[in-house]
C-alpha positions in Angstrom: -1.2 -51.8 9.2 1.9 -49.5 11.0 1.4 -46.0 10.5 2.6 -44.1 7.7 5.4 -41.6 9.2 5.8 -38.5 7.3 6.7 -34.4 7.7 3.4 -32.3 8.2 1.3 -30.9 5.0 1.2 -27.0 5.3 -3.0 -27.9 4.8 -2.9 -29.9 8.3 -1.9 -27.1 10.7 -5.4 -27.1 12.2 -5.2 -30.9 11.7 -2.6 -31.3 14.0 -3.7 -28.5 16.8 -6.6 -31.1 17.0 -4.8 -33.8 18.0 -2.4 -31.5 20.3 -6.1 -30.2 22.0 -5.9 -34.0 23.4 -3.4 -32.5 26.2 -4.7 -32.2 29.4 -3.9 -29.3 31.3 -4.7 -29.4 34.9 -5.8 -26.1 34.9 -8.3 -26.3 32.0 -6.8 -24.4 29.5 -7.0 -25.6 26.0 -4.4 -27.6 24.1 -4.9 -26.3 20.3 -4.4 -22.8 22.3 -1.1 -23.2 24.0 0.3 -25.2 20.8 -0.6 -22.5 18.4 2.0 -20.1 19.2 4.9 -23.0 18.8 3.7 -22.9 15.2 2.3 -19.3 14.5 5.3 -17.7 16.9 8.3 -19.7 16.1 10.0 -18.0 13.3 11.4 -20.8 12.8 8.8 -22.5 12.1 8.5 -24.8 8.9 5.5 -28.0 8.4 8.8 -29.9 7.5 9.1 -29.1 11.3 7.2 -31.6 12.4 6.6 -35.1 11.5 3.6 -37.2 11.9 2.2 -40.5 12.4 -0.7 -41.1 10.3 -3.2 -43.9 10.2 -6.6 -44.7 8.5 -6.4 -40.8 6.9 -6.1 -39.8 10.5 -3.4 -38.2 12.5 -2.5 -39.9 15.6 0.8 -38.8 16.9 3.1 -35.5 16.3 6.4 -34.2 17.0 7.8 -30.8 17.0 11.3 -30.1 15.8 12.5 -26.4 17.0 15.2 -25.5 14.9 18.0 -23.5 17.6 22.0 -23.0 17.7 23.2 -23.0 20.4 26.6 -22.0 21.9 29.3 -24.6 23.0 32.8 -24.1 23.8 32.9 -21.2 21.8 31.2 -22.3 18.8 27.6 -22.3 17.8 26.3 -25.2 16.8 23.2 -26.4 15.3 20.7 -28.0 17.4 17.3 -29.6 17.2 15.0 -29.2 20.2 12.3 -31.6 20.7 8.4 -31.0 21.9 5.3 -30.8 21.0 5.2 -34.8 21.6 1.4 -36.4 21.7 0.3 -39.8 20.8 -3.4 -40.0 20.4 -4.9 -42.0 23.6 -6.0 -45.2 21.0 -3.0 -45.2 19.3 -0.5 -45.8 22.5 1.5 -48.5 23.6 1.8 -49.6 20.2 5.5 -48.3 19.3 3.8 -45.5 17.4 5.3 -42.7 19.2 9.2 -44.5 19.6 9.0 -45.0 15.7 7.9 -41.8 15.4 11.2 -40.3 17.2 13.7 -42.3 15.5 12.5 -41.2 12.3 12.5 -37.6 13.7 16.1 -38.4 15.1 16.9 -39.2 11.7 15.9 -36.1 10.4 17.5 -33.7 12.6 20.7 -35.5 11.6 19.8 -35.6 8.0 19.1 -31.7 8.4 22.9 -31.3 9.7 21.8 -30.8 13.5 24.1 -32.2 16.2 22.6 -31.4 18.9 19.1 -32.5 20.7 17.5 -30.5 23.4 14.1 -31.7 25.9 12.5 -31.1 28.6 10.4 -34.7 29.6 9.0 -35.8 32.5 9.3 -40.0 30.8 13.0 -39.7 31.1 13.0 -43.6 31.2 10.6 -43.7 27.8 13.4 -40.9 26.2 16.4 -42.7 27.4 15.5 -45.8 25.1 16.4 -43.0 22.4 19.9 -42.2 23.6 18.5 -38.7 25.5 20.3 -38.4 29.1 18.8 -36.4 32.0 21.4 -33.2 32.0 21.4 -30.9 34.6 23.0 -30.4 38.1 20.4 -29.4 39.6 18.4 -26.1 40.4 18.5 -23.7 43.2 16.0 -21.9 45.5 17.1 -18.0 46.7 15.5 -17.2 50.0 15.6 -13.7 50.3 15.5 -12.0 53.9 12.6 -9.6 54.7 12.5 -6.8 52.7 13.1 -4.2 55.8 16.8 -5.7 56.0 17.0 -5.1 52.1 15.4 -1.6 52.3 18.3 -1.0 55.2 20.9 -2.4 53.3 20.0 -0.1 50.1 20.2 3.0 52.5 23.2 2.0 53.8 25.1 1.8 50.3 23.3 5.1 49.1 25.2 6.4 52.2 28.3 4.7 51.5 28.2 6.6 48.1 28.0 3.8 46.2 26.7 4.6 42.7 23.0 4.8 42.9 20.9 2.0 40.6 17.5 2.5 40.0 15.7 -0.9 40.5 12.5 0.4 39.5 12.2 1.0 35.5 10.0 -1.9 33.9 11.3 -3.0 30.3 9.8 -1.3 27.2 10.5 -2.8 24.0 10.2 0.7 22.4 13.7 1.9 23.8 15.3 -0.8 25.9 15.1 -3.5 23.3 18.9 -2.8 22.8 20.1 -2.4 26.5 18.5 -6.1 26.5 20.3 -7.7 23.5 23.8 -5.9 24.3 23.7 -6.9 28.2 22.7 -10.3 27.1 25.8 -10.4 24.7 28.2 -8.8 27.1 27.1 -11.8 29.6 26.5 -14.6 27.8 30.7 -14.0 26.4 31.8 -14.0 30.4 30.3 -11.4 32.3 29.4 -14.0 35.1 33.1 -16.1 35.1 33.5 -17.3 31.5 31.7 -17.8 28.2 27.9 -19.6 29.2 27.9 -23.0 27.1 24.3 -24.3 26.1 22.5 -20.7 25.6 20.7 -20.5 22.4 22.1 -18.3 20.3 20.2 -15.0 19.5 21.8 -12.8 16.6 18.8 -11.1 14.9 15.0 -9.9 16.1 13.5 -13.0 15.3 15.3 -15.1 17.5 14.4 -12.0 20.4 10.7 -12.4 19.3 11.1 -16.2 20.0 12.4 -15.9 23.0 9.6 -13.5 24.4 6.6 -15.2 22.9 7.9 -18.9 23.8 9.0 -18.0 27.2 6.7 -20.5 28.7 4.1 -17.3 30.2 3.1 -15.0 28.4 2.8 -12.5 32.0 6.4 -12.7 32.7 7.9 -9.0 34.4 11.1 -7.8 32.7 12.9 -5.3 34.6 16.0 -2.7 33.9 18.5 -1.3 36.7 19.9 1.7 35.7 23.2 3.6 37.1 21.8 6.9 36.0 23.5 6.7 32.6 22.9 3.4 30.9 21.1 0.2 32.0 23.1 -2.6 33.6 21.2 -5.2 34.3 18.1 -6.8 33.6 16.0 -9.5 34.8 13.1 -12.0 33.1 10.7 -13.6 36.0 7.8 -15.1 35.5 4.7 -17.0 38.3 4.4 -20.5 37.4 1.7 -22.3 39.3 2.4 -19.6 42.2 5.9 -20.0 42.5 8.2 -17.6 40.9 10.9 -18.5 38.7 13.8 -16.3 36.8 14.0 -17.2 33.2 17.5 -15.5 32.3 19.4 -12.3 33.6 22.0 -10.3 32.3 24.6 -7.5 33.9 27.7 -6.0 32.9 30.7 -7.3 34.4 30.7 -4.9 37.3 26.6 -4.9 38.0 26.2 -7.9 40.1 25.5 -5.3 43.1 22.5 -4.1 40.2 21.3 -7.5 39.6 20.9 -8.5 42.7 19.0 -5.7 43.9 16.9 -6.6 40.9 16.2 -10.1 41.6 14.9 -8.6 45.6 12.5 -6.0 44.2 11.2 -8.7 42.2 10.0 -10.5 45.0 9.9 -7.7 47.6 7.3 -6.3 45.2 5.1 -9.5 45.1 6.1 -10.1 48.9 7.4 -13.6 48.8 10.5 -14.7 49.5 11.8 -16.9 47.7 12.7 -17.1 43.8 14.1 -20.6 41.6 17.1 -19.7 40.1 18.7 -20.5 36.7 21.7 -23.0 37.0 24.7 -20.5 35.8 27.4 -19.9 37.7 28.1 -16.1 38.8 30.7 -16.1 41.4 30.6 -12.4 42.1 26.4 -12.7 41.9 26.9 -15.2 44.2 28.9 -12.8 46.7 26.4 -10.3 45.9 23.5 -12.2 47.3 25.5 -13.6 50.3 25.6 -9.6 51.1 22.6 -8.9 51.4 22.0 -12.1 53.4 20.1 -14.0 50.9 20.9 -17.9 51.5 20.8 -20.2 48.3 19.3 -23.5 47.9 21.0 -26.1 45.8 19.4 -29.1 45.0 21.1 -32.4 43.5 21.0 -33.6 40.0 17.8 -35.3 39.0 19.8 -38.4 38.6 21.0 -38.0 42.4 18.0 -38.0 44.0 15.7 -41.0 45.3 13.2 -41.7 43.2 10.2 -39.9 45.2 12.3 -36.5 45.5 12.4 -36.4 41.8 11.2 -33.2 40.2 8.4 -33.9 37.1 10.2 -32.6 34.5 14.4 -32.5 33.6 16.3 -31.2 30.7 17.8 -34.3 28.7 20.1 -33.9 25.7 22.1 -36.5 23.1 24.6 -36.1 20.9 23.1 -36.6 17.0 26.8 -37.0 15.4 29.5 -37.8 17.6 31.6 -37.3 13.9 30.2 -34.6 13.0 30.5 -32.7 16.6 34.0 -33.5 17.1 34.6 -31.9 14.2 32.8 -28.9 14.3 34.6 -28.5 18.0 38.0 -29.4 17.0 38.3 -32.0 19.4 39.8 -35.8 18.8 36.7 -38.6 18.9 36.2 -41.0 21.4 34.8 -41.8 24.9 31.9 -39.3 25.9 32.0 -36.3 24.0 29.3 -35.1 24.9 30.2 -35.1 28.6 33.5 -33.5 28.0 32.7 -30.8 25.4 29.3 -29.7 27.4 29.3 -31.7 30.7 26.3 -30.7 33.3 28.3 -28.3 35.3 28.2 -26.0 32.8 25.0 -26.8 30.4 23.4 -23.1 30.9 19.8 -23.5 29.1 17.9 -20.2 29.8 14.4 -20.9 31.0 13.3 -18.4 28.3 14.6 -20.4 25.7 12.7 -23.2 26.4 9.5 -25.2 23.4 
């Protein structure tokens, strides 16, 4: 008998965190516990949210639907990221879990999303479903030793450069709206123009979302200050031991700031090296280059050999070409999705991730 694929009961929350506790994490943490918060911290959060795949009065395979907007070419557009995938061990290799995303595919569309976000390591398994591996790349800052930083600081303090205080951590008490505004002022062009595939953030939910579904909870926000406002910050987080920036902001004449952000963040855990996020920042760029930082770019997933493949990629697909063409203003045809959000500039914060 096939599965009978339906949206979740609000009764079967703790129904489905037992199948999720199937996941096996390498480093022994517990599956119900790091799905939880996708449910209980996602304001967005509905049961129609996710669907299900149940059998015999059991539940044997799940998707999560997280309900985003995100910003393209000037618009904001609704989008429907995917996680929160598990097929229970018995129940694989049965078209269970394919059946299961089409349906949810259908949904999303049904629900007016045109968008779909993911982050897979089966890229081959996804692709069936129209998803395509989309990003350039990633990058690697090495930093130089933090003597020739500490020298390079004095020698601007002496130049009579204004000063910037790299060393205030964020509170949420009182720097909650330093964040939000320096993460509007650059996410409109601070870096070169308008970032296209940032999820949208317009009231305190969607903040709270971002900070509780970061990926870490342990991740270090810090302010730079130019003795009268804050103009920069900075999100990094340790994954696994290596240190990663989730999402930045400045104003448009703080790269300087920023910079000298992103090298007390390692300077202060003395490594020297940091995985950037994939937004281009010409003047950040310069910035770094200053203070003789040397950057790292590595190809596109889909340019590599198959054994210098990372685990994991972003994929996306378009839900509606109709429907997106529309909403962008822009004629039909060929690949929309490649011209209206091509790789170059998909901008998907790390913070933002489910």
């Amino acid at each position: 008998m096939d599965p009978r694929l339906r949206t979740l009961r609000v009764d079967e929350i703790e129904a489905v965190l037992d199948l999720l506790d199937g996941w096996p994490f390498p480093d022994g943490q517990s599956g119900r516990d790091f799905f939880r918060r996708y449910i209980e911290l996602d304001p967005a959060f509905e049961p129609r949210n996710v669907w299900v795949a149940e059998q015999g009065g059991e539940l044997v395979s799940c998707i999560q639907i997280f309900v985003r907007r995100v910003r393209v070419g000037g618009h904001v557009l609704p989008m429907g990221g995917i996680g929160s995938v598990f097929t229970r061990p018995d129940s694989r290799r049965r078209g269970v879990a394919g059946a299961l995303l089409e349906r949810t595919i259908d949904a999303m569309r049904e629900r007016g999303m045109v968008l779909s976000c993911l982050l897979a390591e089966r890229l081959k398994w996804y692709g069936r479903y129209g998803y395509r591996p989309w990003s350039r790349g990633w990058r690697t800052l090495h930093w130089p030793d933090a003597a020739r930083w500490r020298s390079r600081r004095r020698s601007r303090a002496s130049a009579h450069e204004p000063p910037v205080s790299v060393a205030r951590r964020y509170a949420p008490t009182t720097d909650r709206g330093d964040l939000q505004r320096l993460w509007g002022v650059y996410v409109e062009g601070a870096g070169a123009k308008p970032l296209d595939g940032i999820v949208q953030r317009s009231s305190a939910e969607d903040w709270q979302a971002s900070f509780a579904l970061a990926g870490t909870p342990d991740e270090d926000i810090r302010i730079a200050d130019d003795g009268t406002r804050a103009v920069a910050y900075l999100r990094v987080a340790d994954f696994d031991g290596r240190l990663r920036v989730l999402e930045w902001g400045r104003e448009r004449d703080a790269a300087p700031a920023l910079c000298d952000l992103v090298a007390a963040a390692l300077v202060g855990r003395g490594v020297q090296s940091v995985r950037l996020p994939l937004v281009r920042d010409e003047a950040l760029q310069a910035a770094f280059a200053a203070a003789g930082a040397r950057i790292e770019t590595r190809p596109a997933w889909d340019e590599l050999p198959p054994d210098a493949r990372p685990p994991a990629t972003w994929m996306i697909r378009c839900l509606d070409d109709d429907a997106l063409a529309g909403r962008l203003g822009l004629a039909g045809g060929g690949d929309l999705l490649a011209r209206c959000l091509p790789p170059e500039r998909f901008a998907f914060w790390e913070a933002d991730r489910f």
